[in-house]
N, C-alpha and C positions, 0 to 999 in steps of 0.2 A: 330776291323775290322768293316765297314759299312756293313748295311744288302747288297747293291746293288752288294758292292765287291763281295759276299760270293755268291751270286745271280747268279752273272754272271760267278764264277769260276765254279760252279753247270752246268752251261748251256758249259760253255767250256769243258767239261770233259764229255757233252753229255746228261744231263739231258731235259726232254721238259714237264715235269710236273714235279713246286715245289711249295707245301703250306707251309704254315705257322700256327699252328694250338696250343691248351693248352693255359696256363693260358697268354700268354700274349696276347693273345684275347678276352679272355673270362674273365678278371678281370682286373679291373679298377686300384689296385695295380700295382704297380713297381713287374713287375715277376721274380723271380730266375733265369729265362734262357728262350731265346728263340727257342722255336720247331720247326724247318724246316723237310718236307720228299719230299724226290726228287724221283723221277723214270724216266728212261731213258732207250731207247733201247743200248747207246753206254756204258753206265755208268760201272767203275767196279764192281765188285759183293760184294753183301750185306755187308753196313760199317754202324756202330752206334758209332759216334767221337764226341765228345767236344771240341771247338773253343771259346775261349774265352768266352762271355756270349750266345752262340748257341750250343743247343743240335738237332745237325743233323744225318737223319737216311737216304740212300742212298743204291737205289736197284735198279736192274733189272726188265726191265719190265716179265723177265720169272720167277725171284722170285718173285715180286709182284702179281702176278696169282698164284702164289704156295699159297701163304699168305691169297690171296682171295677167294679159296676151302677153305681153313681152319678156314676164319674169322676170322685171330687173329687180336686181339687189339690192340697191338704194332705195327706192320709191315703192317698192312692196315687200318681197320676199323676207328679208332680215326680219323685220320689226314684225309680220304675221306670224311667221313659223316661230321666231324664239321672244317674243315680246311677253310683258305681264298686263294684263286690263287694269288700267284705271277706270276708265268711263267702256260701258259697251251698252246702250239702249237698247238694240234690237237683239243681243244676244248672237251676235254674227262672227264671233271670231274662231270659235270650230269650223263653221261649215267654210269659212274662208281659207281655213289650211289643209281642208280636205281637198276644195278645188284648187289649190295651187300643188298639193300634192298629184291629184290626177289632171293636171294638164303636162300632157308631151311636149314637148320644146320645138317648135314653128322653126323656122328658117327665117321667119321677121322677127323672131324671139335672139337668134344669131346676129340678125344684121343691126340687129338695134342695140345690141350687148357692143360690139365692134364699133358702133357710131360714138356710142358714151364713151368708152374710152379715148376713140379719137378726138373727140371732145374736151376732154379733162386734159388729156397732152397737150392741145392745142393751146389752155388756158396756163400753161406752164411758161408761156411766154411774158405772161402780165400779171407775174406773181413774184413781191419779196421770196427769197427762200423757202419761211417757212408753209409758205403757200406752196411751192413746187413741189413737194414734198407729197403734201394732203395732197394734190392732183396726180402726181404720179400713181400716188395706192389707190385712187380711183381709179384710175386708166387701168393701171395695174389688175386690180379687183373686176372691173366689166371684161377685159380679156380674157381672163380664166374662166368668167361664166360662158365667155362665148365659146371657148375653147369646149367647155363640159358639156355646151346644149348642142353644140354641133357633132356629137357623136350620139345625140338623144336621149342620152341621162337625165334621171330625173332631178328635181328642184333641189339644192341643199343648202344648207347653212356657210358662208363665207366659211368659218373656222372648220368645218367638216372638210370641205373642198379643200384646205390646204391641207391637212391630213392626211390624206386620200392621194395627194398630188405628189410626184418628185418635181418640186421646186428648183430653178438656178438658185444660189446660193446669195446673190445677190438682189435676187428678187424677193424669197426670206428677209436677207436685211431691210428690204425698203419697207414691208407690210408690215412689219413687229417694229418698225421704227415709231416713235411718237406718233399719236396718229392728229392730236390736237390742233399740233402746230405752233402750240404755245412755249414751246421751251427755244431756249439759244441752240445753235449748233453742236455742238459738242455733248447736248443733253439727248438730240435725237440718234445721236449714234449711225449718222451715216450721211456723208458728202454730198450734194451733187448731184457730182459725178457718177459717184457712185448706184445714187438711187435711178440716175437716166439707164444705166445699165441696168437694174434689174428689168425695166421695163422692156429695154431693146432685146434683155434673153428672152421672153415670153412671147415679143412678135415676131423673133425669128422660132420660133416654134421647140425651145431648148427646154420646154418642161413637158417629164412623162408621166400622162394621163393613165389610169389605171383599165384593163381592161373592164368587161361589162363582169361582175359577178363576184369583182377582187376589190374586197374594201378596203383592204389596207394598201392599196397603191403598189402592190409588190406583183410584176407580171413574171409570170414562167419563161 
């Protein structure tokens, strides 16, 4: 399917804001798939579907303000802050990363970061491999925001946060592992086992968060 198709069935079904946003913007490689998030006042309610080489995530404009209290990663932040406009009708995608800029991180922004991840581990039960994989790096991924907003940091970019962070080393392996899902084992470069342990360093509390004011993660 052409992007424009997919574009415009987005927009028939009621969407008026969709980016484009993830690696096949941000890397010069040929990416795994591309990221499309839509939101729409007419739009059905919240769908995360696979289309051929597009992984598109499609919401309500009243669940994307639910998403946006909470700051998550998946369902708003990513796609606002580093996304490109395909469609934008109302002209709304500044002032939306202004206000995700200026919102402080709630304590239900925390608990709801901690539930997602517990969530996506949970779903590691009733996953081929290369599904346990993809759910780890989300579990994985919600922990570190909860970890970031429970000291009251502001919003950042997934790739920034791990910059910024002293990562377990295992935990490193499991996020930079294939993130698709689509390769054999040996493609994703990392077991398991292995990837169960990055996650188990991060909620025993084994990655060091950078003080307030120190951006490169480097504390005195």
């Amino acid at each position: 399917m052409e992007k424009r198709q997919l574009i415009d069935a987005l927009q028939y079904e009621g969407a008026d804001l969709v980016l484009e946003y993830g690696s096949s913007i941000s890397s010069s490689a040929d990416p795994d798939d591309i990221d499309l998030f839509a939101v729409g006042l007419a739009l059905p309610e919240r769908s995360h579907f696979h289309l051929a080489e597009y992984d598109v995530i499609r919401l309500t404009w009243e669940e994307f303000n639910r998403y946006l209290k909470h700051l998550d990663p998946v369902y708003c932040t990513e796609a606002i802050l580093k996304g490109q406009i395909l469609v934008d009708v109302a002209d709304q995608l500044e002032s939306l990363r202004e206000q995700i800029q200026g919102t402080s991180p709630s304590f239900r922004a925390v608990r709801h970061n901690v539930n997602q991840a517990v969530t996506h581990l949970l779903r590691t039960e009733q996953q081929p491999k290369p599904g346990v994989i993809e759910a780890l790096q989300f579990a994985s991924s919600y922990w570190i925001f909860a970890e970031w907003y429970s000291r009251g940091r502001e919003p950042v970019l997934l790739n920034e946060l791990i910059e910024k962070t002293c990562l377990p080393e295992a935990t490193r392996e499991l996020l930079s592992a294939d993130p698709s899902g689509k390769r054999v084992e040996a493609e994703t470069g990392i077991s398991i086992r292995r990837a169960y342990e990055g996650f188990l360093e991060l909620a025993l509390g084994r990655g060091n968060y950078p003080e307030e004011g120190d951006r490169d993660g480097h504390q005195s």
